[in-house]
N, C-alpha and C positions, 0 to 999 in steps of 0.2 A: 893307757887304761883299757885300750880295746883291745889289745891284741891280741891275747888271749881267748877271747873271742873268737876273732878272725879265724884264729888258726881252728877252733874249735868246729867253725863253721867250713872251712876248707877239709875239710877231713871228713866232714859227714857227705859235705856235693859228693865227695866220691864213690856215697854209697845210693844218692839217687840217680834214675828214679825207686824209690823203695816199692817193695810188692806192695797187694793191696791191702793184704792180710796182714803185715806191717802198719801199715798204714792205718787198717782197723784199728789194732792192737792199741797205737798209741794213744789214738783220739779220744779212743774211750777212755780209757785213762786219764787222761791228760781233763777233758771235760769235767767227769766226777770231783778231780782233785782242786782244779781253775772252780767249778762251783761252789763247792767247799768251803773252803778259803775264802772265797769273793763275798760271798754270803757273808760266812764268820765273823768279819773285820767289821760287818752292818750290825751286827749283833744278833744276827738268826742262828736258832741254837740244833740245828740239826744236826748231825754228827756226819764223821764225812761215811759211814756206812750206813746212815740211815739217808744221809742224798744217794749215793747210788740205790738204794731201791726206791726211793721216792722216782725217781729217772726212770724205774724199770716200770714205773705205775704203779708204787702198792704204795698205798696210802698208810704213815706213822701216827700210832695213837697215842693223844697227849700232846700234839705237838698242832698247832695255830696253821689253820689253812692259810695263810698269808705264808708261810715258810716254807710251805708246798709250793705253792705258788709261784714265789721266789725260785728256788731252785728248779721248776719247770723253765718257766722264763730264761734264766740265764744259759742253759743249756740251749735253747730256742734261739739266745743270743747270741752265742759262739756258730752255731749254723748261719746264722746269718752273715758274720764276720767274716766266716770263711767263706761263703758263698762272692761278697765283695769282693776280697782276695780271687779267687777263681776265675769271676768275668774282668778282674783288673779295672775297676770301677773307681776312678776320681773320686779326692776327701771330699766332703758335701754334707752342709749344713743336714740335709735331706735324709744322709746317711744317720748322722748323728741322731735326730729327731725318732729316724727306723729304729736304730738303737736302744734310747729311751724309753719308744712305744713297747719294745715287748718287753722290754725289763717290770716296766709296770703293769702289762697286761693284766687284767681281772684283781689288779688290788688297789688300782687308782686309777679309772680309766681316764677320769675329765683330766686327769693335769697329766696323764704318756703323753712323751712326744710334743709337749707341750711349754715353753718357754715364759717362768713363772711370773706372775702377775703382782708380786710383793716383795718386801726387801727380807732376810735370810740372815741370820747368823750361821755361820761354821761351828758347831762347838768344838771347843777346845784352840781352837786359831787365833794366832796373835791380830789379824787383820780383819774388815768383814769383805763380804762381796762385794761387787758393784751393784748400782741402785737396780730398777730391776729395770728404768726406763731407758736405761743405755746397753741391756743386751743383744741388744739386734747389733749393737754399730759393735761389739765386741765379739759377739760371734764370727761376724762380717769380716774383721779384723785378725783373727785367726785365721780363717781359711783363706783373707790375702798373704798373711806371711807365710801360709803353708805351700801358696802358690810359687808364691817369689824366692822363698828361705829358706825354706827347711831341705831344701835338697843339698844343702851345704853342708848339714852335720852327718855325722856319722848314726848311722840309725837306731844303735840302742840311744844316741845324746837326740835324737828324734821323737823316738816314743816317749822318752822320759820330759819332754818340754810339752809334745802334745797332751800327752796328761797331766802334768803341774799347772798350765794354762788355763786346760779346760776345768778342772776345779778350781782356780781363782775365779773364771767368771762364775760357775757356778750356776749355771742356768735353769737350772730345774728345781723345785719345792722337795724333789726327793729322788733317791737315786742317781746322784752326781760320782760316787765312790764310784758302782759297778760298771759306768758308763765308762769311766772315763779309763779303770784297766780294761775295757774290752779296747776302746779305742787306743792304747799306747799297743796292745796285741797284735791289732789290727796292724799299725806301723812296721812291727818287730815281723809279722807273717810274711806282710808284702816283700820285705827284704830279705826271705829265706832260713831267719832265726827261728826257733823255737818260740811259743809264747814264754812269757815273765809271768808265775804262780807268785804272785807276794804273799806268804804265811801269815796265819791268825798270829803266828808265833811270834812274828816280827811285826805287828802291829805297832807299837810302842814307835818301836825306830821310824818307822813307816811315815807314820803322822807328824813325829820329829822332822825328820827333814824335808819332807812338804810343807812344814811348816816355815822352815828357813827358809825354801824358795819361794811363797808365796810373800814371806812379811820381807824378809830382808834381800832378795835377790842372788841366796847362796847357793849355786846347783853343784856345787860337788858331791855334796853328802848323800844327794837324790838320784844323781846320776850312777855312783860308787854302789847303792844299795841295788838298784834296777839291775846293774852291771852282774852286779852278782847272782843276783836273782834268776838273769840269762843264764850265767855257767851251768847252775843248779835245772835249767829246761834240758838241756845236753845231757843229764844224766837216766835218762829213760833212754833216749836213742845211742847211748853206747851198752848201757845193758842190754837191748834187744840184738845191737847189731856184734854185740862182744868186741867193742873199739875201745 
């Protein structure tokens, strides 16, 4: 399943390190589009040309400052991610929490960052969360198998468990969706992959097979869709690099 990958990823090492102006080029891109999208799937209806100027500062008329907001944040939340990335910074409860905190910034500040205080339905999920008084020991529990485990899979079958995971517990009142693709990102960065853009397009499918791995323990379907989803990151940097 990965190979493809692999090879995709062997073939771009040989064109780092990339210039900066490269490197410019993609992020921004890659941000506007990661925001979009991330956004989209929550149901903020901002279009992906009205997030990049919302990005650039110009405030959309008609359109619910909480959406502003949202897409400031999540942009603020890919800088942070990658800053992680950069200092080579251990997975950490702490992180996750940082995470959280600015996804919510100025649109829920009492419960960013904050590990929710009541029980949760999923809509649409076959299963519900856990209670909300055993998140600490699931949290906990995660970042020990991350410790001890997760070095074992292959790192897109890494990001994709870190994420399916972290939305079973489900720890927060709001904003578990965006967290938890920056955090499978976060995975896919450290290992030199591209980030995973999951489309509003493919929402449907999306929740489908998160949904199998959460109720019934099926990760093919979730891992297959992510998988792909990598390939489709590889295609900015062969267009800029003409590979």
């Amino acid at each position: 399943m990965f190979e493809n990958i692999d090879a995709l990823k062997a073939k771009l090492d040989q064109y780092r390190p990339l210039s900066p102006a490269i490197v410019k080029n993609l992020q921004e891109d890659l941000i506007i589009r990661w925001t979009y999208h991330s956004n989209a799937i929550e149901g903020n209806t901002l279009t992906l040309l009205e997030t990049k100027v919302v990005l650039e500062g110009i405030t959309v008329g008609g359109k619910a400052l909480r959406e502003h907001f949202e897409a400031i944040n999540h942009r603020n939340a890919i800088y942070y991610v990658e800053d992680i990335v950069r200092k080579e910074e251990p997975f950490s409860e702490w992180q996750i929490r940082n995470i959280h905190q600015l996804i919510l910034k100025n649109i829920d500040d009492d419960n960013a960052g904050r590990y929710r205080q009541q029980n949760v339905l999923i809509s649409g999920a076959t299963t519900p969360p856990p209670d909300y008084t055993l998140l600490n020991d699931k949290m906990a529990q995660l970042i020990d198998w991350y410790n001890s485990e997760a070095y074992k899979l292959h790192p897109v079958e890494r990001a994709a468990k870190v994420h399916a995971d972290f939305v079973s517990i489900h720890p927060f009142t709001d904003g578990n969706g965006r967290t938890s693709r920056l955090l499978m990102n976060l995975e896919l960065l450290k290992a030199g992959y591209p980030p995973c853009v999951i489309t509003v397009d493919n929402r449907l499918a999306y929740y489908e097979a998160l949904d199998q791995w959460m109720a019934y323990g099926k990760t093919d379907c979730f891992i297959q869709l992510i998988s792909e989803a990598v390939v489709d990151g590889f295609k900015p940097y062969q267009v800029i690099l003409g590979i």
